[in-house]
N, C-alpha and C positions, 0 to 999 in steps of 0.2 A: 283232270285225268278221270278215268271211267271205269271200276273197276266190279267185277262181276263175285259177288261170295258165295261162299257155299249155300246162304239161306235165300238164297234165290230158286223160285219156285220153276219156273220155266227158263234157264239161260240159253237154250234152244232159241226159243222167240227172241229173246233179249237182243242173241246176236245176227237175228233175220233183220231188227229194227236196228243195227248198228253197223251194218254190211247196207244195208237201205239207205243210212244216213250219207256213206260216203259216197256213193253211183252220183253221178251228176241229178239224173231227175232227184234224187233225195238232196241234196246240197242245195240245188236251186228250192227245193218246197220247203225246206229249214230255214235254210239262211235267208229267204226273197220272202218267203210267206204266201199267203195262199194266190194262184194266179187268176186271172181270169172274171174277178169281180172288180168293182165300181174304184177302190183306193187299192188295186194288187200296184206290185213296181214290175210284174211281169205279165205275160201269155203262154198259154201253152195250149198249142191247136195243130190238131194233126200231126202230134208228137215231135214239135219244133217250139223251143222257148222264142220269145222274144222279148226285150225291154217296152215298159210302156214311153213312149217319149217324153211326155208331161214329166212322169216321176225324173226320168233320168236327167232334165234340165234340170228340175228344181234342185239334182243333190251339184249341179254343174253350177249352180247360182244360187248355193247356200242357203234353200227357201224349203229343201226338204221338212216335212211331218211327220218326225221320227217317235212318235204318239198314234199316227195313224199307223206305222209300220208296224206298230207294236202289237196294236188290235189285227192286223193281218196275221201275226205270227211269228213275225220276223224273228229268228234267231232262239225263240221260245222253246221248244223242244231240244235244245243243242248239246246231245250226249258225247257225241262222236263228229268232228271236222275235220271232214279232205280238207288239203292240203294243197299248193300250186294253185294251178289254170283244171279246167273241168276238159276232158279227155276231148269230149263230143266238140265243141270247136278251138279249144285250144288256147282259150283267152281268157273267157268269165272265169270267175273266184267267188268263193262262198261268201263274202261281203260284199251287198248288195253295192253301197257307196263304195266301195274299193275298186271297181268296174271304171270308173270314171276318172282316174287319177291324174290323167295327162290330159282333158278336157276340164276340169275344174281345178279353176287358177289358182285357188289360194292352195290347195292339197299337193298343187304338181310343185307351188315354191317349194311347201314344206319340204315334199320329201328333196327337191334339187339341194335347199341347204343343206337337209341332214346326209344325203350323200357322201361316204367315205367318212364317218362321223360315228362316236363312240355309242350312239341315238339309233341301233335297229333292235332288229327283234329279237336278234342274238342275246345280245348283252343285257337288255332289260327281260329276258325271262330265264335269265339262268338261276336256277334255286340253289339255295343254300339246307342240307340235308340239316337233318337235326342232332346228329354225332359229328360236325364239322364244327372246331373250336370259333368258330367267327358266330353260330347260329343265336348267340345271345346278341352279341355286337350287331349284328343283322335286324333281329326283332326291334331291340331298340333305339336305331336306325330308323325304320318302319314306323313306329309307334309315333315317334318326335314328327316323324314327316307328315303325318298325317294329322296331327293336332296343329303345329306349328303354322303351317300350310295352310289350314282352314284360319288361322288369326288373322295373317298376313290378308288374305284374300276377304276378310269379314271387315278389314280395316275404314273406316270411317274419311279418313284423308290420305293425299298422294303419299305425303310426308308418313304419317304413322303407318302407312305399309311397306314403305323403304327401309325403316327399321325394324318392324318386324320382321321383315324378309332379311334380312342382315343379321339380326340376332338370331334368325333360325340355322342360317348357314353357320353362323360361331358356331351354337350347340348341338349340330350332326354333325360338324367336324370334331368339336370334342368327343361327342360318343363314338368316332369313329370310323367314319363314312368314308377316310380314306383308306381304309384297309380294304372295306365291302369293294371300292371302284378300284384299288389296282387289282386286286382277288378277280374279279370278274373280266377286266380288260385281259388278264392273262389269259383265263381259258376262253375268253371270245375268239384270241388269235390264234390259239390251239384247234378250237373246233371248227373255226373259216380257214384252217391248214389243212383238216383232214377231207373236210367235206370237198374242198376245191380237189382235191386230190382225186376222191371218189367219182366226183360228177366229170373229171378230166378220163377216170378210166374206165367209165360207162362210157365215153367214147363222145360229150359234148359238155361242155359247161352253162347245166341246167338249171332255171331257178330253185332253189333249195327249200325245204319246206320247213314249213316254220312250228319249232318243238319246243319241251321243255329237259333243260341241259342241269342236271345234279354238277356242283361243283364236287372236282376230285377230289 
């Protein structure tokens, strides 16, 4: 989130570069990085993008240089991110590898499994405010994930990371991790009720864009 304070000297400009961010030409030069040079994953000539082909196989056949993206820019500047498909053709998305999701094999399983699955973007960005009695059980949730996680993964043999991955799931369930999952599975079905509802009475049912959801 991106928020503007009072000790901010110019918010005028602030919000010229934050109104710029979201237009498609600012989405594609944030999110794609600079076009036009030697390692760009874009073009832009004659006030028409285009993909470079090279880049876009290599992210089709998992050979992307996400080191060289990085030096282009890619995603660097990132105060403010439209949302959906980019107006001007109605398809590209502000991540660059996100472009390719039905051409690159291993990303189009992913997402076909996680299809209709408690795994989108709903449910994993919904926040827990800081006056919501779960916000302790939340953190240390989070905390265990993140250390436990890195052991399991640092493990030495197949065997010592089966149990480490086994005794992590014991001690996030003991801290709690199933209040955080049914908590969250509730309002995920609450806010895919309203929004379907919304996008049904704007008159089509349109991809939704992807926020962040305070639990009630």
């Amino acid at each position: 989130m991106t928020v503007i304070t009072n000790k901010a000297k110019n918010p005028e400009e602030i919000m010229k570069w934050l109104n710029f961010s979201v237009s498609d030409v600012g989405a594609r030069l944030i999110g794609w990085g600079v076009p036009n040079a030697d390692k760009s994953v874009w073009n832009f000539k004659e006030g028409k993008p285009s993909f470079v082909d090279s880049q876009k196989q290599a992210i089709i056949d998992a050979k992307f240089d996400y080191d060289a993206g990085d030096a282009m820019g890619m995603d660097l500047y990132n105060l403010a991110t439209g949302q959906g498909v980019m107006k001007d053709d109605g398809k590209s998305v502000y991540w660059f590898d996100q472009n390719f999701n039905e051409e690159a094999k291993w990303k189009k399983m992913m997402n076909d499994n996680l299809k209709d699955t408690i795994y989108d973007n709903t449910f994993g960005d919904i926040s827990i405010p800081a006056n919501n009695p779960l916000a302790m059980t939340d953190k240390q949730v989070k905390d265990l994930l993140e250390s436990l996680w890195a052991k399991a993964v640092m493990s030495k043999t197949e065997e010592e990371c089966r149990s480490n991955f086994a005794a992590m799931k014991d001690k996030l369930n003991a801290a709690g991790l199933d209040k955080i999952e049914n908590t969250k599975q509730t309002n995920t079905k609450e806010i895919k009720r309203v929004e379907i509802t919304w996008s049904r009475e704007e008159g089509a049912l349109l991809p939704l864009p992807y926020r962040r959801y305070p639990i009630r």
